[in-house]
C-alpha positions in Angstrom: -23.3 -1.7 -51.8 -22.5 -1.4 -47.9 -24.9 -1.2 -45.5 -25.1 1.8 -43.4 -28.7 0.9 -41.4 -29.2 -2.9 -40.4 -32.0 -3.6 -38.1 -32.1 -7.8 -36.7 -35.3 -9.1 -35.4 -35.8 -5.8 -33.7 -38.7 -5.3 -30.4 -39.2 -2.1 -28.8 -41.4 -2.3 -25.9 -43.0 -0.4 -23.9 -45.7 -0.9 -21.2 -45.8 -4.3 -22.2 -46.7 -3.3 -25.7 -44.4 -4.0 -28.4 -44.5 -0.5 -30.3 -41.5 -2.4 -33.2 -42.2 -5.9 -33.3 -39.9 -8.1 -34.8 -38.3 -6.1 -37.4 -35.7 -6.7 -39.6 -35.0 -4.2 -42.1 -31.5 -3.1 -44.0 -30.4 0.3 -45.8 -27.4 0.6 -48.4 -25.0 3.5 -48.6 -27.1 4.4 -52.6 -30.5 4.1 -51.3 -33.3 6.6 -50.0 -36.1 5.1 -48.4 -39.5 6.4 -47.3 -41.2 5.0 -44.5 -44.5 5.3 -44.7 -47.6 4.2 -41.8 -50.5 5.0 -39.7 -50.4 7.3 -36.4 -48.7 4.3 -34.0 -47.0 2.4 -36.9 -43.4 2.6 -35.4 -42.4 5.1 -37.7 -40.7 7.7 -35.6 -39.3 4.8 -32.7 -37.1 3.5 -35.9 -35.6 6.9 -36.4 -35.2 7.0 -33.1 -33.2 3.8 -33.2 -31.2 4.8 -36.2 -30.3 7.9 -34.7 -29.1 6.3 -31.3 -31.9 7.9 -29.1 -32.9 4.8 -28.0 -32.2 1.1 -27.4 -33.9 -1.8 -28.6 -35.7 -3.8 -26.5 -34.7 -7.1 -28.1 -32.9 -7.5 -31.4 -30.1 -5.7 -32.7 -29.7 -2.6 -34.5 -26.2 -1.9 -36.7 -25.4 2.2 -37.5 -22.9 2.6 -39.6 -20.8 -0.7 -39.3 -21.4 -0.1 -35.0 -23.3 -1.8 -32.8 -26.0 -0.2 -30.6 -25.3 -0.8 -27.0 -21.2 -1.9 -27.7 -20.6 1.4 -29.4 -19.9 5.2 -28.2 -23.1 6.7 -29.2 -21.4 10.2 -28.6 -18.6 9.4 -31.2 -21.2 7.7 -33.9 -24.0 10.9 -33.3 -22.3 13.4 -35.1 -22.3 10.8 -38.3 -25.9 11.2 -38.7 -27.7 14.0 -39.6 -31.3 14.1 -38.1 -34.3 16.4 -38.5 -37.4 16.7 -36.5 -40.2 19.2 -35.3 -39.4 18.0 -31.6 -35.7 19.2 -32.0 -36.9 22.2 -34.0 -38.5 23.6 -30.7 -35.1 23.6 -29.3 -33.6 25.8 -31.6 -33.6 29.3 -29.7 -36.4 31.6 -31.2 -33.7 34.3 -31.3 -30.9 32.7 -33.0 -30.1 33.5 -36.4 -30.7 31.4 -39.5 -26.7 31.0 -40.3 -25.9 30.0 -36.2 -28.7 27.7 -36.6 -27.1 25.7 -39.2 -23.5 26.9 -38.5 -23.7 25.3 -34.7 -24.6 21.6 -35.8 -20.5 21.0 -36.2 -20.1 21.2 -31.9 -23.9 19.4 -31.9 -25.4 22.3 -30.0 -28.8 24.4 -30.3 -27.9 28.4 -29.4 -24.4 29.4 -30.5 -22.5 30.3 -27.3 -18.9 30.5 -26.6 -17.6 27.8 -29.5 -14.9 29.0 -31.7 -16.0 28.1 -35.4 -13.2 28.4 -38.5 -13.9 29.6 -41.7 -14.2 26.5 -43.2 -17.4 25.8 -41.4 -18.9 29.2 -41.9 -18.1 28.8 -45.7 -19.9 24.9 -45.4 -22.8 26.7 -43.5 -23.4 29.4 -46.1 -23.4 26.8 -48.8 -26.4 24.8 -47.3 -27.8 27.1 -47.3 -27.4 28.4 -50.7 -28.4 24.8 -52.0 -31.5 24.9 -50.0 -32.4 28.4 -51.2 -32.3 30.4 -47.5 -29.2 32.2 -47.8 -31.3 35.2 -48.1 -32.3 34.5 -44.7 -28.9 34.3 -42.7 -29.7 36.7 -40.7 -33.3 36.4 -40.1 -33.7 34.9 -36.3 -35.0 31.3 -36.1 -38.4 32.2 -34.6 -39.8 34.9 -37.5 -39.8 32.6 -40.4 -42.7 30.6 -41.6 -43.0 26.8 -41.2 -41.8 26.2 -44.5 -38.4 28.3 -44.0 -38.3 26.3 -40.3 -38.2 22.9 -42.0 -35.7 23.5 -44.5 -33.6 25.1 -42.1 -34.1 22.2 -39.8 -33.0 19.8 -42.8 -29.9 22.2 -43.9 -28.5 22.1 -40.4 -28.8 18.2 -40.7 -26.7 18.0 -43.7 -24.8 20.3 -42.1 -21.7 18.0 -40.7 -21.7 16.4 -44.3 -23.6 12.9 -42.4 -23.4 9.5 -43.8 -26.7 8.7 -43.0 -30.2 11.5 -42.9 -32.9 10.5 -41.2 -36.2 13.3 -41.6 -39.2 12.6 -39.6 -42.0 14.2 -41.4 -40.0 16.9 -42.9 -42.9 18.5 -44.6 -45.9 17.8 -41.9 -48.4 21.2 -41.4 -47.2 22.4 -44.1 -49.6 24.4 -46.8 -49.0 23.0 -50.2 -46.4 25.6 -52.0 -44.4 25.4 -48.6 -44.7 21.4 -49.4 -43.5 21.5 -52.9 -40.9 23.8 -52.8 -39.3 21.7 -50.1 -40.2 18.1 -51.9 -38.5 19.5 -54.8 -35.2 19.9 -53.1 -35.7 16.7 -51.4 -36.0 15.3 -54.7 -32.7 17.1 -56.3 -30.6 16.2 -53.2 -31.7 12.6 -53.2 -30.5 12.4 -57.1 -27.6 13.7 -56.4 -24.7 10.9 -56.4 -23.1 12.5 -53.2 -25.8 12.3 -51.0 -25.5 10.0 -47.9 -28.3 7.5 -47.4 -31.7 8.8 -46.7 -34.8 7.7 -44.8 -37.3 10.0 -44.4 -41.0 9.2 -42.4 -44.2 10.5 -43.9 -48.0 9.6 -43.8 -48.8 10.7 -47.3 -47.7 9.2 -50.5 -48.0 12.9 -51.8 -45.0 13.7 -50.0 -42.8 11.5 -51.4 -40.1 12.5 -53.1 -39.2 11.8 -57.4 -36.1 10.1 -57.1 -36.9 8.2 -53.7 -36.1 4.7 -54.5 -37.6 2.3 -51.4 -40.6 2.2 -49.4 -40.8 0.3 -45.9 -44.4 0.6 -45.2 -45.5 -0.3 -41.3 -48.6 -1.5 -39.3 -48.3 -1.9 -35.8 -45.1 -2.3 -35.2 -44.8 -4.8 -38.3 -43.2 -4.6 -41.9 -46.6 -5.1 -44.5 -43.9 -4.5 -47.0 -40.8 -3.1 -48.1 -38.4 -2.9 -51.1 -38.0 -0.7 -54.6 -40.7 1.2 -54.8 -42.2 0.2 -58.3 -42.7 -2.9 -57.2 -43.3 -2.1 -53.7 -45.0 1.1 -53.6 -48.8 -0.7 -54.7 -52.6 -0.2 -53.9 -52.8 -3.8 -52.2 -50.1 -2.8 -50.2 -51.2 0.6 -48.6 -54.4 -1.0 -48.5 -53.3 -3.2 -46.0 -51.0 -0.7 -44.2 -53.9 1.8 -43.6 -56.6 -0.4 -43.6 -58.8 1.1 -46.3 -59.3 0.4 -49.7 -56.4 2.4 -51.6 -56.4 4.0 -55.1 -52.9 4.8 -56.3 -52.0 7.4 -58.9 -48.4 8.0 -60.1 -47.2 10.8 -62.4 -43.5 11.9 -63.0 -42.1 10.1 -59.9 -44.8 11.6 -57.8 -47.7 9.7 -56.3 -51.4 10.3 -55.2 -53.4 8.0 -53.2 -57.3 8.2 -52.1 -59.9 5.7 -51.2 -61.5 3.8 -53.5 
């Protein structure tokens, strides 16, 4: 399968602290990968990286058959779909749910004087139709709950159709029927044959989508292990990842994990 994420011996440092250290990592085109680590892992810097925000400090990084730092990243942007609470807070309190979505095809927060066709308003409504807010079109941004906020955040992701999703902590603060509702159509989308490649950060196994199939788990800046996660996704593993003795439970796809 091709490669869409390739990652070469990569360092990130800064203040003389190497916050990725020597990481080489790849993604394929069919695969959805978690990434899972302590606060300070190097979690969100690889996002980061995949989604051209930064440069490595050493190493190289290939997106989607480019190379960062001998590549437009303004021309290889709109190729990945990204969602985060930091870009979240840029979205305009006052702009509606449909604009929200409907104004990632010009890469802009707050709809302003952009002419959008009706192909793109028909893609926008049916996001967000698949991810169960076209009730809320109208709604402004800034009145829904968290739960509504994150799936809105990850609709206008998928928005431009990407060929590769990153999701930092797409369901972080959120209360538990807010968290399952949205892991559920994490899990549908990441079945589907369609979907682009996915790699979504999270510090809970609990969070982890059924149909997810790799796990890159991080310490300090360093892989402790990655690959399929049946084989990959074990106690011995996420004990050494978070440094505690680890008891791993697995039920339908989905996982629990406490210390033991």
């Amino acid at each position: 399968m091709p490669t869409v994420l390739s990652f070469e011996d990569v360092v990130v440092r800064r203040e003389g602290r190497n916050i990725v250290d020597g990481l080489t990592w790849a993604v394929n085109d069919d695969e959805r990968w978690v990434v899972l680590g302590p606060n300070g892992a190097g979690k969100t810097t690889i996002l980061q990286l995949a989604d051209t925000l930064i440069h490595p400090t050493a190493g190289t990084v290939d997106i989607l058959d480019e190379r960062l730092g001998r590549t437009d990243v303004f021309e290889l942007r709109p190729r990945i779909g990204f969602a985060s609470s930091a870009l979240a807070k840029r979205i305009p309190a006052d702009e509606t749910v449909l604009n929200a979505v409907l104004t990632a095809a010009y890469s802009v927060l707050g709809r302003w004087n952009e002419q959008y066709e009706n192909i793109d308003e028909r893609r926008a409504l049916r996001v967000l139709q698949e991810w169960r807010l076209d009730h809320l079109a109208d709604r402004t941004f800034g009145t829904l709950s968290e739960g509504e906020q994150k799936r809105v955040q990850v609709a206008r992701a998928i928005m431009t159709d990407p060929e590769l999703l990153l999701l930092d902590e797409p369901t972080a603060s959120l209360d538990l029927g807010s968290r399952e509702v949205l892991v559920g159509l994490l899990s549908e989308y990441a079945k589907s044959p369609v979907t682009p490649a996915l790699v979504m950060v999270t510090h809970h196994v609990e969070e982890i989508p059924a149909g997810f199939t790799h796990v890159l788990l991080l310490r300090d800046g360093k892989i402790v292990a990655a690959g399929p996660i049946p084989e990959t996704l074990t106690e011995e593993n996420l004990s050494e990842t978070f440094g505690v003795q680890i008891k791993l439970s697995e039920d339908g796809g989905r996982y629990a994990a406490r210390a033991h």
